[in-house]
Every structure is written in structure tokens, then in C-alpha cells.
C-alpha positions as CSV (number, residue, x, y, z in Angstrom):
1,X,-208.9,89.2,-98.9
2,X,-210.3,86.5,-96.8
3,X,-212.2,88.0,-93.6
4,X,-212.6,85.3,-90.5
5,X,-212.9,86.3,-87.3
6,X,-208.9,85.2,-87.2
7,X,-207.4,86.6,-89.9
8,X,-204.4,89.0,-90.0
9,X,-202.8,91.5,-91.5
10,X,-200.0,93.5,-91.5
11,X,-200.2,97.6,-91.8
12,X,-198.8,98.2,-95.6
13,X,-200.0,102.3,-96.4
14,X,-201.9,104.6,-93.8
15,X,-201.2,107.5,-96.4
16,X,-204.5,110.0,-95.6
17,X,-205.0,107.6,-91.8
18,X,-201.9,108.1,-90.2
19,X,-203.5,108.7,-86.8
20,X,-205.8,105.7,-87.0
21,X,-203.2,103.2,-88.7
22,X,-199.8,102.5,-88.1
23,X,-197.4,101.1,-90.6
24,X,-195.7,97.5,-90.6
25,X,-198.1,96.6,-87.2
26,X,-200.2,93.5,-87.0
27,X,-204.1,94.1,-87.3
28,X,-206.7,91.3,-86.7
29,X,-209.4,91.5,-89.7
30,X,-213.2,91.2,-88.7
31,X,-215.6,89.6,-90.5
32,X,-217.3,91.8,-92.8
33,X,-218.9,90.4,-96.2
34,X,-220.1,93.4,-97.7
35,X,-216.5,95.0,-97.2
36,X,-215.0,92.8,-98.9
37,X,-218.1,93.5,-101.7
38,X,-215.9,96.8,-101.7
39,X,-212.8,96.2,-101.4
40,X,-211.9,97.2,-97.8
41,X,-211.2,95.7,-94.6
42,X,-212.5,96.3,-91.1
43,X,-210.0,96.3,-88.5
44,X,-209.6,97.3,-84.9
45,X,-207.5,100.5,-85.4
46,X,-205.6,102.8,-83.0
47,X,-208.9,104.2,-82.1
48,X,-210.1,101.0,-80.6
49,X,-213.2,101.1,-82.7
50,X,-213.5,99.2,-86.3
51,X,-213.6,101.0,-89.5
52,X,-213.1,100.2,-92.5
53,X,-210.0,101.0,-94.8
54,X,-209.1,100.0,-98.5
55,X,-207.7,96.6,-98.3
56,X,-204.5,97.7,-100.5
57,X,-203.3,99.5,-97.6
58,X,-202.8,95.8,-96.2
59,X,-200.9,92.5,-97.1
60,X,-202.9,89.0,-95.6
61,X,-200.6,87.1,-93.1
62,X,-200.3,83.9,-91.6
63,X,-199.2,83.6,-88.2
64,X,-197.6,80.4,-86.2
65,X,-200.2,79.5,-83.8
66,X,-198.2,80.1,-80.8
67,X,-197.8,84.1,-82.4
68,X,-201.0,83.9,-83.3
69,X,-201.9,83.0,-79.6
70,X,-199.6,85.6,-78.5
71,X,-201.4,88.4,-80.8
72,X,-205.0,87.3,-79.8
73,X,-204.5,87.6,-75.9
74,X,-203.0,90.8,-76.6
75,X,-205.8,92.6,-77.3
């Protein structure tokens, strides 16, 4: 899974984080190498803080740029 400061995902499984992730919604991923080392993403969860979760609980997506805008002044 490719982590850039503007990457997206969308909320697959939460099985075991159902408080701190919800399913089907949009999470920006951030950059975290030694994640990825590991198979997880960092994410901004419901929290508001970033932890890290497996990354088969998400699916990479690609959003058009005026979403993407739209998502990114959102948070």
C-alpha cells in the first residue's frame, strides 16, 4: 500500500476497532515507512489521533481531484 501524505483509503473491516474505525468511510493514509515494513497503515481515526491498523482492513482509492479537494478541506 502506497503511503503519501495524499493517499486514501476506504474503511474495508474494523472487526476488534469498531469504536476507532468506521466501515465503508474515507480515511487519508499518513506517511509511515516502517508501517508499511509491517503491513499496516496509519490513519487519522475516529479518535482524531493516528494509529496504526493492519492494512487488510483497507482497500487504496483514488479520488477525482475536486473529491479529493473536497475530503482534504474537510478535515
Amino acid at each position: 500500500m502506497r503511503s503519501t501524505a495524499q493517499h486514501f483509503v476506504v474503511c474495508l473491516k474494523n472487526k476488534g476497532y469498531e469504536v476507532s474505525l468506521e466501515r465503508r468511510k474515507i480515511y487519508q493514509v499518513l506517511p509511515d515507512p516502517e508501517a508499511d515494513k509491517h503491513r499496516q497503515v496509519r490513519v487519522v481515526d475516529e479518535s482524531g489521533e493516528d494509529y496504526l491498523y493492519p492494512q487488510s482492513f483497507f482497500a487504496s482509492i483514488e479520488l477525482p481531484q475536486p473529491i479529493r479537494r473536497a475530503v482534504l478541506a474537510a478535515v
